[in-house]
C-alpha positions as CSV (number, residue, x, y, z in Angstrom):
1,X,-67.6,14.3,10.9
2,X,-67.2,11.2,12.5
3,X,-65.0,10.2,15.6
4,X,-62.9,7.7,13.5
5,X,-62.6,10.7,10.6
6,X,-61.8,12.9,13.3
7,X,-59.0,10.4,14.7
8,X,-57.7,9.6,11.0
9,X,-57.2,13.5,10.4
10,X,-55.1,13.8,13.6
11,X,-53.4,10.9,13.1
12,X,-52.0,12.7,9.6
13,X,-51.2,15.3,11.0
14,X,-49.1,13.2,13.8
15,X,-47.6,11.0,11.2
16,X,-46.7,14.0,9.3
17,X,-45.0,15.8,12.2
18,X,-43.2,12.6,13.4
19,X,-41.6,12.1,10.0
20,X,-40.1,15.4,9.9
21,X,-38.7,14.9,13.2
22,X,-37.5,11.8,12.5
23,X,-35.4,13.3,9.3
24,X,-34.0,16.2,11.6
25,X,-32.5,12.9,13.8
26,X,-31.2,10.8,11.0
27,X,-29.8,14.5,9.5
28,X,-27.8,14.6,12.7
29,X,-25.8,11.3,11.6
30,X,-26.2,10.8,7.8
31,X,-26.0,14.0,6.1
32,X,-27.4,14.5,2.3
33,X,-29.1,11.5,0.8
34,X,-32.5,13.1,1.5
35,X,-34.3,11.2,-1.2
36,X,-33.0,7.7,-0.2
37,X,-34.1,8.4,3.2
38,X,-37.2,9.6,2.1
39,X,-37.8,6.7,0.3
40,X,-36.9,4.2,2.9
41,X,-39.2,5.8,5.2
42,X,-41.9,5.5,2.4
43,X,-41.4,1.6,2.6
44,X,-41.4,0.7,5.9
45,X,-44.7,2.7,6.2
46,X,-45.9,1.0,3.2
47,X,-44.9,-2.3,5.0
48,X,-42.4,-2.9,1.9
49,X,-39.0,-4.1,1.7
50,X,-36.5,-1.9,-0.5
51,X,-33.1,-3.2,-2.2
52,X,-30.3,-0.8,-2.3
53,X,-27.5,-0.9,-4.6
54,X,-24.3,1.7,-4.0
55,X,-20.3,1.1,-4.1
56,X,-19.0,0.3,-0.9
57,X,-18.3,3.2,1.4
58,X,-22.0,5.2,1.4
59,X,-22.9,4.9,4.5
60,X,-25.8,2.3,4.3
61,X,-25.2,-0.1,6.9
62,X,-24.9,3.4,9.7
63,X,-28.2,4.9,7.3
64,X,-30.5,1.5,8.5
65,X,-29.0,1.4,11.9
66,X,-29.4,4.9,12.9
67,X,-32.9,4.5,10.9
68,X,-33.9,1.8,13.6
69,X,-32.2,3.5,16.8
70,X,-34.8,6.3,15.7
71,X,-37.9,4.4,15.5
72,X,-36.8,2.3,18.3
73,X,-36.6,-0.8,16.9
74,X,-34.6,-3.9,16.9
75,X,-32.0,-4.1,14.5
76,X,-30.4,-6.9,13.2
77,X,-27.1,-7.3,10.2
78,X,-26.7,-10.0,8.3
79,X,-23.6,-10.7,6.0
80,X,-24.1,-12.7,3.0
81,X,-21.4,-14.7,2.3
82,X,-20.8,-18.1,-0.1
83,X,-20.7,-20.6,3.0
84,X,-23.7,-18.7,4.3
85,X,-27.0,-21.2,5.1
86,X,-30.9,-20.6,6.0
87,X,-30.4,-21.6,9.7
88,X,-27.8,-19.3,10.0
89,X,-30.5,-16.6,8.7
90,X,-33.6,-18.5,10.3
91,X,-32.0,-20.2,13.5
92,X,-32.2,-23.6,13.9
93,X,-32.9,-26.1,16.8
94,X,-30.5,-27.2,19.3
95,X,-30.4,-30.4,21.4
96,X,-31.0,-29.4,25.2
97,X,-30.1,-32.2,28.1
98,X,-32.0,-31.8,31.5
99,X,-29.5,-32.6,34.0
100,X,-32.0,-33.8,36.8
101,X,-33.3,-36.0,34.5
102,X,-31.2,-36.8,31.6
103,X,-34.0,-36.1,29.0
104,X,-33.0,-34.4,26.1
105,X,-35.6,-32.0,23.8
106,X,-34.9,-29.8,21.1
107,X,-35.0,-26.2,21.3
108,X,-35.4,-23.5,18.5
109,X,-32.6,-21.0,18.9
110,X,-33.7,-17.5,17.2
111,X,-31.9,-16.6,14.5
112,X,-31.0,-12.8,12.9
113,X,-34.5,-12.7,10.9
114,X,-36.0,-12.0,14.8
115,X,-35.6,-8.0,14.3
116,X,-37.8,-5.4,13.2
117,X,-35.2,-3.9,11.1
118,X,-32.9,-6.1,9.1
119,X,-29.6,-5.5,7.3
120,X,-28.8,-7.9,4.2
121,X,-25.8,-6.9,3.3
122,X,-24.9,-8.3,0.3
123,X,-27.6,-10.1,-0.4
124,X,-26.1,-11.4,-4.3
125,X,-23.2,-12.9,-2.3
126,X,-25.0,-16.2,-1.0
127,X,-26.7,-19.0,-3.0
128,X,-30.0,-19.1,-4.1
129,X,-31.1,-21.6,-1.3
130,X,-30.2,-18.7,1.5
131,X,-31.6,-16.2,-0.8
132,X,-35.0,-17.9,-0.8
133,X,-34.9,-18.5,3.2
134,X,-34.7,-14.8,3.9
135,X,-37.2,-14.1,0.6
136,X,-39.7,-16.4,2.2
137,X,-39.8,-14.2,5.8
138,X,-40.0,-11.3,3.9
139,X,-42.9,-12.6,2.6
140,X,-44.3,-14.4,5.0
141,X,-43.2,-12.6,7.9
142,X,-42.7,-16.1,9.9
143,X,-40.7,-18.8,9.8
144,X,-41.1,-23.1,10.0
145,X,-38.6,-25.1,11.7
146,X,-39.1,-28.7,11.9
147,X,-42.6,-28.1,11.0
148,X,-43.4,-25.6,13.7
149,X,-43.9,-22.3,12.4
150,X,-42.3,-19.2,14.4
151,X,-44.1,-15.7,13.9
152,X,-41.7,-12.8,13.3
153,X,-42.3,-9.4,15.1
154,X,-43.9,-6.5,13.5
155,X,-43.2,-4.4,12.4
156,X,-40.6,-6.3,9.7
157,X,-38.7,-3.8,7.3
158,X,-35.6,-5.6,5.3
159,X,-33.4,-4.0,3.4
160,X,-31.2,-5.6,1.4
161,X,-27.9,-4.2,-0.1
162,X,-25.9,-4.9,-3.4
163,X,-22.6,-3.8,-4.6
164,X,-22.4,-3.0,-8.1
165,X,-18.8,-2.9,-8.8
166,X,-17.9,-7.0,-7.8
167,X,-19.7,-9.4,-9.4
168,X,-17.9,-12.2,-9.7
169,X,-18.7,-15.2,-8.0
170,X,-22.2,-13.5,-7.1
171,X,-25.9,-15.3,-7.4
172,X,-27.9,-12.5,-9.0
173,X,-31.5,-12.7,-7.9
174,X,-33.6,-13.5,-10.1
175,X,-36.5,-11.6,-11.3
176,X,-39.6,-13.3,-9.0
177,X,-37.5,-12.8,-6.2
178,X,-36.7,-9.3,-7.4
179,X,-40.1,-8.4,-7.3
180,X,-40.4,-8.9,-3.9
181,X,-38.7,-5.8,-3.0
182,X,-41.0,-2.7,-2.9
183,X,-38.1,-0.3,-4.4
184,X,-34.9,-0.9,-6.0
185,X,-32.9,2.3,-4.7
186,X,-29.5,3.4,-6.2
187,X,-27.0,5.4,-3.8
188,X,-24.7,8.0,-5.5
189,X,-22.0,9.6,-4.3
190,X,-22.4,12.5,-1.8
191,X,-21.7,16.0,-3.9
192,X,-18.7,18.3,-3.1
193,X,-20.0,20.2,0.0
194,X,-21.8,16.6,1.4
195,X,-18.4,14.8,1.0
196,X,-16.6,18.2,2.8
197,X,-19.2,17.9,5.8
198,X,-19.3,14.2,6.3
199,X,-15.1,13.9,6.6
200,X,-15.5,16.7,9.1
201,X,-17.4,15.0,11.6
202,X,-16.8,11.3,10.9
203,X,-12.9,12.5,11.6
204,X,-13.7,14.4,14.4
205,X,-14.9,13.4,18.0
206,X,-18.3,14.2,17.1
207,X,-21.4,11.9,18.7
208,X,-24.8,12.9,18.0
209,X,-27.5,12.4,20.2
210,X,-30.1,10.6,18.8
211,X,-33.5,10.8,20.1
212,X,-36.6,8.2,19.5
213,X,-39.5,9.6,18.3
214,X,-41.5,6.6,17.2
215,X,-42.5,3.0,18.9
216,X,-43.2,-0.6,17.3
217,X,-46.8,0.4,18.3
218,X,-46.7,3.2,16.7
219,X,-45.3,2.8,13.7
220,X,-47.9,0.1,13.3
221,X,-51.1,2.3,13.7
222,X,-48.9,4.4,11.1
223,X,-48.9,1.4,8.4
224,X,-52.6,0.6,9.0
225,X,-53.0,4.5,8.7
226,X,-51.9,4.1,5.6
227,X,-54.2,1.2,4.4
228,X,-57.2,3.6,4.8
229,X,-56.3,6.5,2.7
230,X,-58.6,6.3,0.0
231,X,-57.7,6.9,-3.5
232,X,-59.6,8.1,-6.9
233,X,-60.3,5.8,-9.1
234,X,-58.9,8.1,-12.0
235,X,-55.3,7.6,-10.2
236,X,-55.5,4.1,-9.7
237,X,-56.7,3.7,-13.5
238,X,-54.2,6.6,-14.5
239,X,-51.3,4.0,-12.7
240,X,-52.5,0.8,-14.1
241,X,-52.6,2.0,-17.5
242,X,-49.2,3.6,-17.0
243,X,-48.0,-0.1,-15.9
244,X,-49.5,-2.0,-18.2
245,X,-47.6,0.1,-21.3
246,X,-44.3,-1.5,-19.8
247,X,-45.5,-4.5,-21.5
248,X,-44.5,-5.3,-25.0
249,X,-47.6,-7.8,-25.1
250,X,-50.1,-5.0,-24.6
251,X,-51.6,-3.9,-27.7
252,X,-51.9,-0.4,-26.6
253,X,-47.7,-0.4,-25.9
254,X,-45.1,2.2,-27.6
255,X,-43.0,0.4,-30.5
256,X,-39.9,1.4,-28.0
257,X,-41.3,-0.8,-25.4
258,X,-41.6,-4.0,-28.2
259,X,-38.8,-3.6,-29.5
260,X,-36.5,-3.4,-26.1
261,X,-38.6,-4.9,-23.9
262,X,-38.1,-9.0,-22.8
263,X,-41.0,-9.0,-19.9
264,X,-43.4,-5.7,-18.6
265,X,-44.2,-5.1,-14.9
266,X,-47.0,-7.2,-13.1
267,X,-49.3,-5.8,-10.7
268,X,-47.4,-5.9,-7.7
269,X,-45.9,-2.7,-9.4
270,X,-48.8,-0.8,-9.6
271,X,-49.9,-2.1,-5.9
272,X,-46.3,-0.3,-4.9
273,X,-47.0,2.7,-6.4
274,X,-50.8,2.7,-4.8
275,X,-49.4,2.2,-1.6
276,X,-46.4,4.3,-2.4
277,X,-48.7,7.3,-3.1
278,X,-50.6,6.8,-0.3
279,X,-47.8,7.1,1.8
280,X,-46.5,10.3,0.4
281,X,-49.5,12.3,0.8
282,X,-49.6,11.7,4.7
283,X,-46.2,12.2,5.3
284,X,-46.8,15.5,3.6
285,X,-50.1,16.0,5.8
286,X,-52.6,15.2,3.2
287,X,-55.4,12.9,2.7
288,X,-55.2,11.3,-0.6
289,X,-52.8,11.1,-3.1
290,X,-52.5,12.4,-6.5
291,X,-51.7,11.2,-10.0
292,X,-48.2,13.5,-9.4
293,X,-47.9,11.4,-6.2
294,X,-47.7,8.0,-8.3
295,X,-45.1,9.9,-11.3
296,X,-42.4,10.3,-8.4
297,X,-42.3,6.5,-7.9
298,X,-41.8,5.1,-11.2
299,X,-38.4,4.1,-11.2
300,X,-37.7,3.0,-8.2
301,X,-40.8,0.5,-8.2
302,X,-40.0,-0.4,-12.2
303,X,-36.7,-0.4,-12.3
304,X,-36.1,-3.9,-11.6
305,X,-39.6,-5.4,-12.6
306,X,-38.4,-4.4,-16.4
307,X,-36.4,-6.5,-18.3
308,X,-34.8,-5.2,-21.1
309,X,-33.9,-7.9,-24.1
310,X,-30.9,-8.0,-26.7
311,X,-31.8,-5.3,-28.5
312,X,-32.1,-2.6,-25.2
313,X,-28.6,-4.0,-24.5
314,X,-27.1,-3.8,-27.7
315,X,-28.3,-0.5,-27.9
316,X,-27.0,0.7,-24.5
317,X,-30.5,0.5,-23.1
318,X,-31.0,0.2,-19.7
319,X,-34.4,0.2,-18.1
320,X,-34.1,3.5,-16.2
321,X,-34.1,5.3,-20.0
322,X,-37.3,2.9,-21.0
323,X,-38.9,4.3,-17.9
324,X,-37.8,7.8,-18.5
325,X,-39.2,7.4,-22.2
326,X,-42.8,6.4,-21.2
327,X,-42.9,9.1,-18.3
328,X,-42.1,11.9,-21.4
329,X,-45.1,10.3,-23.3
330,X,-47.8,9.9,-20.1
């Protein structure tokens, strides 16, 4: 076996141990939610960007903080509000006067988007125009001011936050932004026994005490860990096929799908659920990932790249239960 074989094994099995430890810290603030953290951690390894959508109160601003104290990153909240603009988001240059010699030069003041880990809370509460600012680093990862273009540091993780109970006077996004996010991740409510714990300790005088088990370096050897997992071809075919029967253009697509479907899911979906897979089987300690692997992805990746049309709605169809449908048949 060769020395870079040899390094990728014990890399897994690093990967795999640091993840665990990782849960145990974020366990020690933010208790139940295990498959929302598990999910988050699959999309910053996957160097994706997740939206989450939960009713106020859930704990998912202190979830990405406590995430980032862990990994040792810099963290960074941004509230999304009407009056919000890019340069608030971006930064934007200042005017700077030398006193010894009176000349005056412009100078790029950072703004919030200079973080590893970023908060966008309430991302539906700002107009398109700020919308597209933060879209475009998350894309991008950099950012032009006044035609000079500003790098962002890596790694760049955003996770952006709706509320599903207000939505008046919001600017949903629309579907090509959607798209952009790697995962679309619903928060429920804690159960009886989570909801018992958490008042116990968040009334208490309780402070945990975190410890960092990962770097900025090494979460990036992570994420390029991932990029060299290889996969079988029948899984990648297995997940394109499975993609390409959420569209109601494909000949090969159930009547259910025609019927309630308006648009099917591109292949950035079935690039997230790749990498998605990928991600899953090292953070278990294994070395490729199976067609099971890609099944436990489905709906967060296609949840918001489906769009159901008048008849879904009209029939109380939503495309969670459109999803659900073509997993029973695959």
């Amino acid at each position: 076996m060769s020395d870079s074989k040899i390094n990728d094994v014990e890399a897994v099995e690093k990967l795999s141990s640091s993840i665990a430890l990782i849960k145990k810290e974020i366990s020690k603030v933010i208790i139940g939610q295990d498959q929302i953290i598990n999910d988050l951690l699959v999309s910053l390894l996957s160097r994706g960007h997740c939206l989450l959508v939960g009713v106020p109160g859930l704990a998912k601003t202190l979830l990405i903080k406590t995430l980032a104290e862990v990994v040792d990153l810099k963290f960074s909240r941004i509230q999304f509000t009407p009056d919000l603009m890019p340069g608030d988001i971006t930064g934007t240059e200042i005017i700077d006067e030398d006193p010894s010699s009176n000349q005056r030069k412009f100078r790029f003041i950072k703004g919030p988007v200079f973080a590893n880990i970023i908060l966008a809370d309430e991302i539906n509460r700002t107009p398109p125009k700020t919308q597209a600012a933060l879209l475009e680093a998350m894309q991008e990862h950099k950012v032009t001011a006044a035609g000079v273009t500003h790098i962002l540091d890596e790694p760049f993780f955003v996770l952006a936050t709706q509320n599903p109970i207000e939505q008046e006077g919001t600017y949903p996004l629309p579907e090509a932004q959607l798209d952009r996010f790697m995962f679309n991740l619903w928060l429920d409510y804690p159960n009886f026994k989570e909801e018992i714990e958490i008042i116990k300790t968040t009334t208490s005088d309780y402070k945990p005490d975190l410890k960092k088990i990962l770097d900025a370096e090494e979460l990036i050897s992570f994420q390029d860990l991932v990029k060299r997992v290889p996969v079988a071809d029948n899984v990648i075919e297995f997940t394109v096929n499975f993609v390409g029967k959420t569209r109601p253009t494909n000949g090969t697509s159930e009547k259910f799908v025609k019927d309630w479907v308006n648009w099917g899911a591109g292949p950035r979906a079935s690039q997230y659920l790749i990498l998605a897979a990928k991600t899953k089987a090292v953070m278990e300690g294994r070395f490729t990932p199976s067609i099971d692997d890609v099944k436990s992805f489905f709906i967060p990746v296609l949840r918001h790249r489906i769009i159901p049309n008048f008849s879904a709605e009209a029939d109380g169809i939503g495309s969670v239960e459109i999803i659900s449908k073509l997993i029973h048949l695959s």
